[in-house]
N, C-alpha and C positions, 0 to 999 in steps of 0.2 A: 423414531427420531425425526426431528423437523431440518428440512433442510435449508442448509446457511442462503443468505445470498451476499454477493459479493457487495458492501457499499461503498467501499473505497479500493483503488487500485487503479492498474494499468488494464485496458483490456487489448490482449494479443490474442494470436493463437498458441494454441498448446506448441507449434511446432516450436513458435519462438522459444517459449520457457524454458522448456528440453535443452535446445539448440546452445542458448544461451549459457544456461546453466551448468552444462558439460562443457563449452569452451571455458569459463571462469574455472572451473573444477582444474582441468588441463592446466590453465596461465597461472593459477597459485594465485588469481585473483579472491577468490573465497577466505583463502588465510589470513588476507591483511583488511580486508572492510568490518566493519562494526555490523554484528545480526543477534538480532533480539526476536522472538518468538513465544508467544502461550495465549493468556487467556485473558483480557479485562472484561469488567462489569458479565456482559451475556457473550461476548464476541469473540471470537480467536483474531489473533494480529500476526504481522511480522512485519517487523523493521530493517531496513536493508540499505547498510553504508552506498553510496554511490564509489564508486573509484576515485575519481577526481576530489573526495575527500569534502565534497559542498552538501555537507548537509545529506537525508535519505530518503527511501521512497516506504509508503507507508498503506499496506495493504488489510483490510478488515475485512470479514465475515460474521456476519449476523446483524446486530441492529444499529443503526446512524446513531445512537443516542449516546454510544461508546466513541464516537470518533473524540471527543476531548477528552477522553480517560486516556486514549492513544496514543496523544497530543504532548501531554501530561509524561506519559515514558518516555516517548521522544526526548524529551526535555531533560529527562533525569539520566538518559544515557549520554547526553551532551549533545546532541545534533542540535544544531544552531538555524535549519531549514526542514521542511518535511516536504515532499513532492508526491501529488496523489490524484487519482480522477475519481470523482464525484458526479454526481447529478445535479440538475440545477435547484433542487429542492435546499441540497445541505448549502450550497452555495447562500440562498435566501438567509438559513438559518446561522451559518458562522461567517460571514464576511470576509473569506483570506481573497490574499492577491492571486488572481488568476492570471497564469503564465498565458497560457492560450485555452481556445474552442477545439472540439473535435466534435463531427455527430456521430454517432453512433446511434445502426438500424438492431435492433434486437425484440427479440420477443418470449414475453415468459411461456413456461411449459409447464402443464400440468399432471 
């Protein structure tokens, strides 16, 4: 099996995810946001209400070619914003408003 890579998201550490994810789990925040999750074109997704109810954050693995398939649900579950980190490739290719910069050092592994 070929492994995914991430081309859209937030990049944390795992500790946040965990962290975060078990305090929401605790607050009953998880019951009330909008979450969508599976498969478009070649890529797995998952969409993830914000709290404050603005629209959601929108995470892919596997190929940038699906980020407008994902775009496309977004849309059909109602979310009126989609908030996501990209590379400045896709940036090139679909033109959204960028909220801010971050660099980020990483290196692939073989």
């Amino acid at each position: 099996m070929k492994a995914l890579e991430m081309v859209a998201g937030r990049f944390q550490s795992s500790y946040h995810h965990w962290f975060v994810s078990f305090r929401d789990r605790i607050a009953g925040v998880n019951d009330v946001i909008p979450f969508d999750s599976g498969m478009l074109g070649e890529s797995y997704y998952v969409l993830r209400g914000l709290p404050s109810g603005d629209g959601g954050i929108l995470f892919l693995w596997g190929r940038r070619e699906d980020i407008p398939i994902a775009l496309r649900r977004a849309r059909e579950i109602r979310f009126k914003k989609v908030r996501t980190v990209v590379d400045e490739t896709v940036l090139r290719e679909h033109e959204p408003k960028v909220l801010g910069e971050n660099v980020i050092l990483g290196k692939y592994l073989q």
